[in-house]
VEXDREN-2710 file (C-alpha; in Angstrom, 1 decimal):
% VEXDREN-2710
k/r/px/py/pz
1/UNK/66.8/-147.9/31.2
2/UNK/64.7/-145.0/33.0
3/UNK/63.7/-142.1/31.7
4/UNK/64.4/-138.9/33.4
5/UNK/63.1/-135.6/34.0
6/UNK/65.0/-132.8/34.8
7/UNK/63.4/-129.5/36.1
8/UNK/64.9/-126.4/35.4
9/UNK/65.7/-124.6/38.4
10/UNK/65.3/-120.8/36.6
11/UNK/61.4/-119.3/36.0
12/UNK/60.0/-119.5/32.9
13/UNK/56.5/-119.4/31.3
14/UNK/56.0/-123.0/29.3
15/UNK/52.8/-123.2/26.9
16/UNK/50.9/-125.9/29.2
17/UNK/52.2/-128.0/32.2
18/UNK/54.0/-130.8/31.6
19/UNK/53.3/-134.2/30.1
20/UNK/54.0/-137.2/32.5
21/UNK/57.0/-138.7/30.4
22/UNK/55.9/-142.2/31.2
23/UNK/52.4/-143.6/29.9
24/UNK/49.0/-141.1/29.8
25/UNK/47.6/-139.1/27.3
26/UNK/49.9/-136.3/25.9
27/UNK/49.2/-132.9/28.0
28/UNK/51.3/-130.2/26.4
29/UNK/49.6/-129.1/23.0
30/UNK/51.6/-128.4/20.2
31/UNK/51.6/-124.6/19.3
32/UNK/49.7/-124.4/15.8
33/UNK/49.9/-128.0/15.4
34/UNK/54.0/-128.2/14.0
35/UNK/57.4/-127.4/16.3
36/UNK/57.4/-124.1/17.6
37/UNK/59.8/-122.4/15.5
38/UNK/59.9/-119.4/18.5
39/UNK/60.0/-121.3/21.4
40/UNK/60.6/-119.4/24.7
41/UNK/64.4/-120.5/25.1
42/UNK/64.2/-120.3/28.9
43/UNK/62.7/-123.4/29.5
44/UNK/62.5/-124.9/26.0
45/UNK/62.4/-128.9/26.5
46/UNK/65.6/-130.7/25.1
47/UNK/65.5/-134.8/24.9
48/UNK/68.7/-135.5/25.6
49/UNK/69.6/-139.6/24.0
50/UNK/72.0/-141.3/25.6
51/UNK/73.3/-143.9/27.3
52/UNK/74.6/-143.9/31.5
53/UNK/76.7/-145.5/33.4
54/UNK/78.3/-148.3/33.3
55/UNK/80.5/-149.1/31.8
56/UNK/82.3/-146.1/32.1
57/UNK/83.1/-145.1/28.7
58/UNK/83.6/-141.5/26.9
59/UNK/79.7/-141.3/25.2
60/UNK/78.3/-142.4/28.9
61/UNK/80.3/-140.4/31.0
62/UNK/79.1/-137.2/28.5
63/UNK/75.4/-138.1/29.2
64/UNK/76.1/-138.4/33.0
65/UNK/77.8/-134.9/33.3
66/UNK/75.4/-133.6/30.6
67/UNK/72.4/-134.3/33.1
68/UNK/74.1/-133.2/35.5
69/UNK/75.1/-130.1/34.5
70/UNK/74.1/-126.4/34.7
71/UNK/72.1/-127.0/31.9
72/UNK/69.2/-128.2/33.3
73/UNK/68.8/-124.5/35.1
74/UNK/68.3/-123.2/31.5
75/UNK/66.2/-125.8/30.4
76/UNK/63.5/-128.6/30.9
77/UNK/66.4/-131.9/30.4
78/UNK/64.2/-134.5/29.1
79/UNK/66.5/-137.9/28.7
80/UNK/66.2/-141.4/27.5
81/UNK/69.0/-144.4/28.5
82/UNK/70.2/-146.2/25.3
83/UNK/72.6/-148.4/27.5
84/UNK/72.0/-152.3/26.4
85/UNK/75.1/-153.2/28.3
86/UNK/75.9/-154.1/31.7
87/UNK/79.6/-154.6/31.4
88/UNK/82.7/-153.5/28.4
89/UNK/82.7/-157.6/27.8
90/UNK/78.7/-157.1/26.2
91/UNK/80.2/-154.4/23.6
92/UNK/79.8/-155.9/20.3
93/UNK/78.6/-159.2/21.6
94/UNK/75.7/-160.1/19.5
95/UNK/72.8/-161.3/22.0
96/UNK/69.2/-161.9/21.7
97/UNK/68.4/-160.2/24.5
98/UNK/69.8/-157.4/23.1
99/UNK/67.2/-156.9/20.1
100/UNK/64.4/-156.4/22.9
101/UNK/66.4/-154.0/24.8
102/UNK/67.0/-151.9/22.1
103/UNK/63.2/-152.2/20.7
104/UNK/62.3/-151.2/24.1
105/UNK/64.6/-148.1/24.2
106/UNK/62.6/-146.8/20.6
107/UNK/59.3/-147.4/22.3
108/UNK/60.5/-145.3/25.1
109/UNK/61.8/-142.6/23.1
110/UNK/58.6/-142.7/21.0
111/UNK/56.4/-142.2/23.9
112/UNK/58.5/-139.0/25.6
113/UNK/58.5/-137.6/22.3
114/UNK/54.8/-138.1/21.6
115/UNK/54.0/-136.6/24.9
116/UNK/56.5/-134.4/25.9
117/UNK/57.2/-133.0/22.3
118/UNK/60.6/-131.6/23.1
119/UNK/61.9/-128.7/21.3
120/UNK/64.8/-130.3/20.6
121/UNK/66.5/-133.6/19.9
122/UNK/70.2/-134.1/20.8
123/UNK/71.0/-137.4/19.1
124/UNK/74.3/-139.0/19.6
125/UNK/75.7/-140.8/16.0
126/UNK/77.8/-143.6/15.7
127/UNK/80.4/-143.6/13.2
128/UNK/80.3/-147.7/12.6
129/UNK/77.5/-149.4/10.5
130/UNK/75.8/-151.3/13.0
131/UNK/75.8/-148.5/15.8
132/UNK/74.9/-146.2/12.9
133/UNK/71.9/-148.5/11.8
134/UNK/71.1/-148.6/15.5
135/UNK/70.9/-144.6/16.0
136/UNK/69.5/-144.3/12.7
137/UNK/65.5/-144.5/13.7
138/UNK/65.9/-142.0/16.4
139/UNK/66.8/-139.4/13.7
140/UNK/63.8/-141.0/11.5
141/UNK/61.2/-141.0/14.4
142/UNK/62.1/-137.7/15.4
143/UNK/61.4/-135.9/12.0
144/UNK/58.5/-138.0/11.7
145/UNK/57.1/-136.9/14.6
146/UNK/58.1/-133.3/13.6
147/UNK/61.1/-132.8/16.2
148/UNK/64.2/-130.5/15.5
149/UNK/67.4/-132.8/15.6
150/UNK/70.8/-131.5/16.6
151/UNK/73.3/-134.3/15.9
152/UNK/76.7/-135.1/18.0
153/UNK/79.8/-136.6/16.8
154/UNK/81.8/-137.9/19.9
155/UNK/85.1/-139.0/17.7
156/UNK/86.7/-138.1/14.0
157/UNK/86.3/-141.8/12.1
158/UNK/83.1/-140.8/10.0
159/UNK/84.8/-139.8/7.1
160/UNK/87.0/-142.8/7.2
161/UNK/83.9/-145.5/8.1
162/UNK/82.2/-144.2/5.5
163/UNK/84.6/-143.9/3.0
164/UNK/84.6/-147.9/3.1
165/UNK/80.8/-148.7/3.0
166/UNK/78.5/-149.7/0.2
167/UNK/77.2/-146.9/-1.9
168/UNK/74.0/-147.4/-1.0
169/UNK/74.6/-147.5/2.7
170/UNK/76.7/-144.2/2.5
171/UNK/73.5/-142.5/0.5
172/UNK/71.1/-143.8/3.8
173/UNK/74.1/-142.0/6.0
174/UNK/74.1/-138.8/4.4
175/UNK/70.4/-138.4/3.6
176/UNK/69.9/-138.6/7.0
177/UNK/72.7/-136.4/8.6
178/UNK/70.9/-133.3/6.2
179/UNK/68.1/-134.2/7.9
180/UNK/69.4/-132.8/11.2
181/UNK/68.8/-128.9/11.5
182/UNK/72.9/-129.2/12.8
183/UNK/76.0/-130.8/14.6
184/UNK/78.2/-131.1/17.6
185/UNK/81.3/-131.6/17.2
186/UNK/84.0/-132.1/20.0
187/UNK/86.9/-129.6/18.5
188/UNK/87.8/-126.8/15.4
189/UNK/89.7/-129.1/13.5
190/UNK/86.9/-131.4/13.4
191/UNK/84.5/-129.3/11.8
192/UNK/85.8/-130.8/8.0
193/UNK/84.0/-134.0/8.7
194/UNK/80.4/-132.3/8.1
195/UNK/81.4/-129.2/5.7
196/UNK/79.5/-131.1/2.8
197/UNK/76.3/-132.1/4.9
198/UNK/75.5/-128.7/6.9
199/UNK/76.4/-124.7/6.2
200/UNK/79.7/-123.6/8.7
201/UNK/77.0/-121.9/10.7
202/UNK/75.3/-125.2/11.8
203/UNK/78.5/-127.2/13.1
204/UNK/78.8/-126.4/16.7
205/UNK/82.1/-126.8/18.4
206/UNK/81.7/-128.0/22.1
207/UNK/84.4/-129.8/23.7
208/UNK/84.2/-131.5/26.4
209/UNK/83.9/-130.1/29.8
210/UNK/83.5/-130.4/33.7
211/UNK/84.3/-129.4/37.3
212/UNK/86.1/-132.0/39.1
213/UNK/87.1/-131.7/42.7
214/UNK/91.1/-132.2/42.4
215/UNK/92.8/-134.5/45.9
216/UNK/95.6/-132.5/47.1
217/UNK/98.8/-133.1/45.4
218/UNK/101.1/-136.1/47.5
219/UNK/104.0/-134.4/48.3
220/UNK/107.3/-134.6/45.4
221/UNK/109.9/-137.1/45.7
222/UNK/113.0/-138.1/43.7
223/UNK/110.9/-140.6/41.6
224/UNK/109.5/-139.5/39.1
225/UNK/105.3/-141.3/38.6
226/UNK/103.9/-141.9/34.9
227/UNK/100.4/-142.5/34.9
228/UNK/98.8/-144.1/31.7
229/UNK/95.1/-144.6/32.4
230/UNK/92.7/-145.8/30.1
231/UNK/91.5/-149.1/28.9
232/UNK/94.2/-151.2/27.8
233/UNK/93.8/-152.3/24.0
234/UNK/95.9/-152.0/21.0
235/UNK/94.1/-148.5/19.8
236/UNK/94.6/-147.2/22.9
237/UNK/98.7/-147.4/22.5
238/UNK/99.4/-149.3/25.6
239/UNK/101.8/-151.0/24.1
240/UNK/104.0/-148.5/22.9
241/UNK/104.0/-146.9/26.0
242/UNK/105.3/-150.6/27.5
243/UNK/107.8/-150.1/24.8
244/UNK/108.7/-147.1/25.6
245/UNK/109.6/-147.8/29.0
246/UNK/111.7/-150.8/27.6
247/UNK/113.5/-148.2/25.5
248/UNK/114.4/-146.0/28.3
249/UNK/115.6/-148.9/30.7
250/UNK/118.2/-149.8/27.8
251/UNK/119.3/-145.8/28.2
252/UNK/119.9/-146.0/31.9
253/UNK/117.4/-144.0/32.2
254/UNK/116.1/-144.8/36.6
255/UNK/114.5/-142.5/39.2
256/UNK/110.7/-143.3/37.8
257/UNK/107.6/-145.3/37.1
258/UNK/104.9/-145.9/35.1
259/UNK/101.6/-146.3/36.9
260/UNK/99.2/-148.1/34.4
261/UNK/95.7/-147.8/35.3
262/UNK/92.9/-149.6/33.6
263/UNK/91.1/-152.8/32.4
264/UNK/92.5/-155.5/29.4
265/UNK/90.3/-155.4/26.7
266/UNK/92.3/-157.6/24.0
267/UNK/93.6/-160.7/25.3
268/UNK/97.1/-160.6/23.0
269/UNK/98.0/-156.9/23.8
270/UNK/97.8/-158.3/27.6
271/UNK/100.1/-160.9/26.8
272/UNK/102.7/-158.8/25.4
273/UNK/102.5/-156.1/27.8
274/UNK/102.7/-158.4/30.9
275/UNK/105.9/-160.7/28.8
276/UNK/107.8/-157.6/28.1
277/UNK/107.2/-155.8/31.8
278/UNK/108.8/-159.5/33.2
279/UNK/111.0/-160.0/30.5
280/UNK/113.3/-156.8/30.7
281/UNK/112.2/-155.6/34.6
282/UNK/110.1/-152.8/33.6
283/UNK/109.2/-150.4/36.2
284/UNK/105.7/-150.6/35.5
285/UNK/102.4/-151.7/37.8
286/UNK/99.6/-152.4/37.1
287/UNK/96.5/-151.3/38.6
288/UNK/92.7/-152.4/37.2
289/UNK/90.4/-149.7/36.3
290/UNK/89.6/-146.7/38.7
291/UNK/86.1/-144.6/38.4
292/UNK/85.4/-140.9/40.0
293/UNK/87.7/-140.2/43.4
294/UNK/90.0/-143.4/43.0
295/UNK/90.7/-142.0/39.4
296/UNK/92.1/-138.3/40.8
297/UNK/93.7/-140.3/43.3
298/UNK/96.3/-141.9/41.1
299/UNK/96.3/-138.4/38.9
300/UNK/97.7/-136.7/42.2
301/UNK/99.9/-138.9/42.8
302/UNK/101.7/-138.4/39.0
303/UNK/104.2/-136.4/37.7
304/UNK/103.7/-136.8/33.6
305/UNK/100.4/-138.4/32.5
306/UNK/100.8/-140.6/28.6
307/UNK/97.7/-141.5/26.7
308/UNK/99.3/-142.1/22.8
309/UNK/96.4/-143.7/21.0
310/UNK/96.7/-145.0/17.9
311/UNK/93.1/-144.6/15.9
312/UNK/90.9/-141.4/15.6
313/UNK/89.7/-140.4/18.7
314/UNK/87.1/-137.5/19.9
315/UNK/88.0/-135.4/22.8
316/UNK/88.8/-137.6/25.2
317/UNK/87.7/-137.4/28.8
318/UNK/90.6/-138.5/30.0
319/UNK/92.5/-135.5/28.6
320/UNK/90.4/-133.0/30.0
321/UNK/91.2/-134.6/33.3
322/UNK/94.9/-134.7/33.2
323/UNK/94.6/-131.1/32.5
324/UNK/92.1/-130.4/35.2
325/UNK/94.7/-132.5/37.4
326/UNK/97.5/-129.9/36.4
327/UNK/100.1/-132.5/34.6
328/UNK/102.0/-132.1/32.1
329/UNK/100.6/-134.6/29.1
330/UNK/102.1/-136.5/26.1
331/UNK/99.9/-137.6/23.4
332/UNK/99.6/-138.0/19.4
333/UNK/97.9/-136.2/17.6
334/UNK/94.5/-137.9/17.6
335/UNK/91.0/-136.3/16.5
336/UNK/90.8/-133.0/18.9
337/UNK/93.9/-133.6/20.9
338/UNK/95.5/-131.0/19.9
339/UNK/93.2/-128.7/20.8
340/UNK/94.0/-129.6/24.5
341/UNK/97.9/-130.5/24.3
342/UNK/99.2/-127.8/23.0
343/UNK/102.9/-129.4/21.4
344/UNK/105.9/-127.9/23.9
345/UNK/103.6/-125.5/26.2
346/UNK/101.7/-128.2/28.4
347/UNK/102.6/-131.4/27.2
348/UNK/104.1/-132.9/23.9
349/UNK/102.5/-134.2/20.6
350/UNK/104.4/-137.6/19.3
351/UNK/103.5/-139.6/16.3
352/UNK/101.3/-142.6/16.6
353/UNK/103.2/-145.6/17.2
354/UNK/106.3/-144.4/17.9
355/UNK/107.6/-145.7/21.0
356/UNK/110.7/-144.0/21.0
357/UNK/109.2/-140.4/20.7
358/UNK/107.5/-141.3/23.8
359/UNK/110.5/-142.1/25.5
360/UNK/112.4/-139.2/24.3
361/UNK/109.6/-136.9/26.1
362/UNK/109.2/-138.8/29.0
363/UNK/112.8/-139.1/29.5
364/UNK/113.3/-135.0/28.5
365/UNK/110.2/-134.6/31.6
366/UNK/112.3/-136.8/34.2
367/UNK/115.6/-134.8/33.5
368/UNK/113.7/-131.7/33.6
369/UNK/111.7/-130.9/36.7
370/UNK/111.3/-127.2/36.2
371/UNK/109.9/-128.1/32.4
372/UNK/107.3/-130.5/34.5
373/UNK/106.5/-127.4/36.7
374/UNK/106.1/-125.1/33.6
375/UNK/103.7/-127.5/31.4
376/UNK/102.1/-128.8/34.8
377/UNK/100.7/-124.5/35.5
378/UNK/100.3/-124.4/31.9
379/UNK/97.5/-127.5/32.0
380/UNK/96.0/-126.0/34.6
381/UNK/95.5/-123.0/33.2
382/UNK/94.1/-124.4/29.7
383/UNK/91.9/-126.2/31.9
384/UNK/89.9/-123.6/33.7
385/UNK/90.2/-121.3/30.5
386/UNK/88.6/-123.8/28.5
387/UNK/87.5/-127.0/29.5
388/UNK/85.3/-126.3/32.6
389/UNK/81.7/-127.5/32.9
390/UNK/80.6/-123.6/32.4
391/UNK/82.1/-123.5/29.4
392/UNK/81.2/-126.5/27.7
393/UNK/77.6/-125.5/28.9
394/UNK/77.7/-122.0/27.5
395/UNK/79.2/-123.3/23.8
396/UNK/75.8/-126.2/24.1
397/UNK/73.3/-123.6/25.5
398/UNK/74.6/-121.1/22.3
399/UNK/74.0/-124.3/20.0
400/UNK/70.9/-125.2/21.3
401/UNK/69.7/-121.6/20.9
402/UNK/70.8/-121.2/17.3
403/UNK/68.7/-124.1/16.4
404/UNK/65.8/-123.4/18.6
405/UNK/65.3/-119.8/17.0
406/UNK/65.4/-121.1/13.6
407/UNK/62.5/-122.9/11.1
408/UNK/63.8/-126.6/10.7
END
């Protein structure tokens, strides 16, 4: 779990040089002894938490592209790795190694913060009691130690989770989300989840973003390719797409496939998917999961990309990437979804758990191929209007600003 140091590649005039992040006595003095409340913003020093790759999941992949990002030519990117786990099997697997890991990651964070005394904090929540309980002391430490803290939401179950906790747990919750000068949220319709904890001018809506470099589409045949790629468990909705495909075999329905790429995470959901493929001759392979090129590989070579979940979900990477990828998309209508499938323009919104609105869309996109083209240019296009890596970096850099020029 290093800790990295990102240098920002635009001049600037910082208060002292600065600190070594690891070990030695603190060199950057702290302007009148508290947090600058006027920090230069060129330059200002932002502690990014979170975890890295792998496993490849949504909150790691953010950090990764985060880092990598344009932002670090506007400021000093400070960063500390949370990651515990080596693989997705470790996720929720109590082990004592574990406890040391994560005892190590708050000594780490205590010692960049001590001597580097960033700006500003950009914590990542969890919206589950233990991961909660986990992130909690990085919010404590960092007021403690007189930090700003931006917060960041990456899903829409708070309200839910919380809704089912003991009283006193859901006082700890909220007495520490008002500590937090703000919050990132991942889409407009998620900005209800903190309209009781912050004002409307402190919840920052940045979805997610990047530049990816696209494959050349594989030239068009007759058959029609349906890519589902994510990891394969039941909130997912992996089996309702399964069913769906059932459903459109008993219509006649031929001329396609369904490509579905990713790793088995729930041992029953396997078993059904895998019965009902061999059961009823489902045009379906399966592929295990694909990272980076190999991913945009299999998006190039599809037609119509499905990804119905059924729980609350934030803004999932694997949207933006579809759209990037130019393919028309069917999904429900799952935390900021619908701020990137816009219902009959670039893709289609169906209800969760509903295989046969999945198969009425899919089936309405294989009988159509000039509705494919039309929602295919119509991704694209919401794609580079929206969901580039300059943009998510301009809506983070204005969030960061707003909190950087204000008193916490």
């Amino acid at each position: 779990m290093p800790v990295t140091t990102v240098l920002p590649q635009t001049e600037f005039r910082p208060e002292a040089p600065a600190a070594r992040v690891e070990g030695g006595l603190n060199t950057r003095p702290e302007p009148h002894g508290h947090a600058a409340t006027n920090v230069e913003i060129a330059g200002a020093r932002i502690l990014l938490l979170g975890k890295l790759p792998p496993p490849y999941m949504g909150p790691a992949i953010a950090t990764k592209i985060l880092l990598d990002s344009k932002l670090k030519e506007r400021y000093k990117l400070l960063h500390v790795d949370t990651n515990v786990h080596e693989s997705l099997e470790t996720l929720g697997v109590w082990r004592f190694d574990k406890v040391w890991k994560n005892l190590s990651v708050y000594a780490r964070f205590v010692r960049v913060v001590w001597n580097e005394k960033p700006d500003l904090v950009l914590i990542p929540i969890s919206q589950a009691t233990l991961g909660f309980l986990k992130d909690s002391p990085f919010i404590l430490l960092s007021k403690l130690l007189r930090r700003k803290v931006l917060i960041q939401l990456r899903g829409s179950n708070i309200q839910n989770w919380l809704a089912g906790v003991p009283a006193l747990l859901r006082a700890y919750v909220e007495t520490l989300l008002r500590m937090a000068e703000g919050v990132v949220v991942l889409g407009d319709n998620l900005r209800h989840l903190f309209t009781g904890y912050f004002p409307e001018n402190r919840i920052f809506v940045v979805p997610n973003g990047a530049n990816y470099h696209i494959p050349a589409r594989e030239a068009r045949t007759s058959q029609v390719n349906v890519l589902y790629l994510a990891n394969l468990q039941p909130a997912k909705g992996i089996e309702d797409v399964i069913r769906a495909v059932q459903l459109l075999k008993e219509r006649g329905i031929n001329g396609f496939n369904l490509n579905v790429v990713g790793e088995w995470r729930d041992a029953e959901t396997r078993e059904i998917c895998l019965r009902l493929v061999e059961e009823y001759a489902l045009p379906v392979i399966f592929y295990g999961p694909a990272y980076d090129t190999n991913k945009f590989r299999f998006m190039a070579q599809a037609d119509v990309f499905v990804f119905t979940p059924r729980e609350p979900e934030g803004h999932p990477w694997v949207i933006v990437e579809a759209l990037a990828s130019g393919l028309p998309i069917i999904a429900t209508d799952q935390g900021a979804i619908t701020e990137s499938v816009l219902d009959g323009i670039n893709g289609f919104i169906v209800d969760s758990r509903s295989p046969w609105q999945i198969a009425d869309r899919i089936q309405q996109l294989i009988e159509r191929p000039d509705l494919r083209r039309k929602q295919s240019a119509a991704s694209r296009k919401h794609y580079e209007d929206n969901f580039t890596e300059e943009k998510m970096v301009e809506r983070l850099s204005a969030a960061f600003d707003q909190v950087l020029q204000h008193a916490p």
